[in-house]
C-alpha positions in Angstrom: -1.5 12.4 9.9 -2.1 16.1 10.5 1.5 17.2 11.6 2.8 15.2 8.6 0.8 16.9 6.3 2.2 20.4 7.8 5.7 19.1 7.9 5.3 18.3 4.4 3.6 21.7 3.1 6.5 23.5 5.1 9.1 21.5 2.6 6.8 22.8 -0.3 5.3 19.2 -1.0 2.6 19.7 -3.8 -1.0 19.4 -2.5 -1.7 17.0 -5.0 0.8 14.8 -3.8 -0.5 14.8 -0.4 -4.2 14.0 -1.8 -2.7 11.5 -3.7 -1.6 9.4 -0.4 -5.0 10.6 1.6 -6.9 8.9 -1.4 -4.5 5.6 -1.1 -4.7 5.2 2.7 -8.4 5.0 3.0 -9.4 3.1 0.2 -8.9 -0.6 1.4 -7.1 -3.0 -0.6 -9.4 -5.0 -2.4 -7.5 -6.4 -5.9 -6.3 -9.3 -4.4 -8.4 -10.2 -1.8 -11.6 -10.6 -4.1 -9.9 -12.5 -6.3 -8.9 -15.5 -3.7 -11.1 -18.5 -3.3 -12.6 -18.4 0.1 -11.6 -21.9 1.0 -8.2 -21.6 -1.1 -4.8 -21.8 1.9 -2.8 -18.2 1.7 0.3 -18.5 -0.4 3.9 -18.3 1.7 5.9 -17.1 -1.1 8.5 -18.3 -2.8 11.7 -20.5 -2.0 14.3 -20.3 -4.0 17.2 -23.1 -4.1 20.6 -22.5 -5.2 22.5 -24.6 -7.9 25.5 -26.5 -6.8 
């Protein structure tokens, strides 16, 4: 993540940008996951059929 973050400041990124994404990478995903039952089967999306 280092040489990223150079890469980036070298390009004139602004600092708060690059906080920004530190702050969103280690702060795990939670939303969704506490609001799933335990016991409840994961959802598979969405099919879609067309009309003919």
């Amino acid at each position: 993540m280092q040489h990223v973050s150079q890469a980036l400041k070298k390009c004139h990124y602004p600092e708060w940008a690059l906080k920004k994404g530190r702050d969103q990478t280690s702060k795990p995903k939670s939303s969704m996951e506490s609001k799933r039952v335990p016991g409840q089967a994961k959802s598979k999306g969405n099919v879609v059929l067309p009309y003919v």
